[in-house]
N, C-alpha and C positions, 0 to 999 in steps of 0.2 A: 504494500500500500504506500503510497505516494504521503509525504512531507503535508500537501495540501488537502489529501484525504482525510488522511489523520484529524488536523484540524476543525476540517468540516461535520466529521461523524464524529467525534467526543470531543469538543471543546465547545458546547451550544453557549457560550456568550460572546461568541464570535459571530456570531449568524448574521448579524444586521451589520458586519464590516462588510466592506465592499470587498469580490474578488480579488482587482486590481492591487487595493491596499496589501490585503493577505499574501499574496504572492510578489510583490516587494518587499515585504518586511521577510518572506522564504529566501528570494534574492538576496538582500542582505547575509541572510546567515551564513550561506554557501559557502563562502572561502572560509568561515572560523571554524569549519567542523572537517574534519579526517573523515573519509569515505573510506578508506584502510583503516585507521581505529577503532570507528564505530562499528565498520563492517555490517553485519544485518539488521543494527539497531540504526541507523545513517539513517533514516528518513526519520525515523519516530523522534530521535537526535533535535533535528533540524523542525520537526512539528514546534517541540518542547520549547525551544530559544527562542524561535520565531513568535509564540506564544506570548513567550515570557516580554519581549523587547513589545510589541504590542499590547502589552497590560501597562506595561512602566507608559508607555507612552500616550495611555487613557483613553485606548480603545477597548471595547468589550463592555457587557452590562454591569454597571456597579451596585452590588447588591446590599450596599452599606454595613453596618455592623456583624449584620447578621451573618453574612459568606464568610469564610477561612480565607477567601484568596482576597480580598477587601483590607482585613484586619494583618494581613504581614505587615509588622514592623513598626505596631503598633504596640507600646507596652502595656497599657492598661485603657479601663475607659468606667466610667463612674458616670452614673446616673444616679440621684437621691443619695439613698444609703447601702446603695447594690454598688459594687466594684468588683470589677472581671479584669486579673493580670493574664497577659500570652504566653507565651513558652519565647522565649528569645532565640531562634536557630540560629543563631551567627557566632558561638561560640564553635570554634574548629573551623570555623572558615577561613581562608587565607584573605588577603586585604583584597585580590584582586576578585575571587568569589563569592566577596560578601554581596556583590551586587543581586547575586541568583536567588538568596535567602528571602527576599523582598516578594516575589511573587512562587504562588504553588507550581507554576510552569519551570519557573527559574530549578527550585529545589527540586523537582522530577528528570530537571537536564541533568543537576549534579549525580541523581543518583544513578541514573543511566552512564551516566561519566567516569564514575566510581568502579560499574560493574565492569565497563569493557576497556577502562584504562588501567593498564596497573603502571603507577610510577614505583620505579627502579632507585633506590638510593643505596650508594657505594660508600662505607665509614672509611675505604680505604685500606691499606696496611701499612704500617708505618714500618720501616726498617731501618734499626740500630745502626750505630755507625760508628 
């Protein structure tokens, strides 16, 4: 299934975005995603960011307090004598993918990211001398 598929069949607060827009904001992503990294997740990859950059950018239905994808990055919210705190995701984020923690699309790219990337880190050996 295609990037734009994706979108169109499980992403319904995207419905009233125009094609056009939808599939610019897919253009955009194309060069930041590995088609060899993600390998058979690449399109669903490129659904997710596209998503994600299309929320930040204040398209899609806002479903105010009440939706999870509304409320990222929001700490708390008080009415009368009720107060509701979030779960802060951004703890483990690196500074450059804090941005993803912000919207539900964003955090479903990382975890897809997680799954079919594995970063490599070398402590090295150190040889006496």
């Amino acid at each position: 299934m295609e990037a734009f598929e994706i979108i169109r069949a499980t992403m319904n607060e995207f419905n009233e975005v125009p094609d056009d827009t939808v599939n610019m904001f897919l253009s955009l992503t194309e060069p930041l995603i590995s088609k060899k990294r993600f390998g058979k997740m690449y399109q669903q990859a490129r659904a997710y960011l596209a998503a994600h950059k299309m929320k930040l950018s204040g398209f899609g239905v806002s479903g105010g307090i009440g939706s999870i994808g509304d409320t990222i990055g929001l700490a708390s919210v008080s009415e009368g004598e009720t107060s509701v705190s979030f779960f802060n995701n951004q703890a483990g984020n690196t500074a450059t993918d804090s941005e993803f923690g912000r919207t539900v699309y964003g955090m479903q790219y990382l975890q897809l990211r997680k799954r079919c990337i594995v970063t490599i880190v070398s402590a090295g050996i150190e040889h006496g001398g």
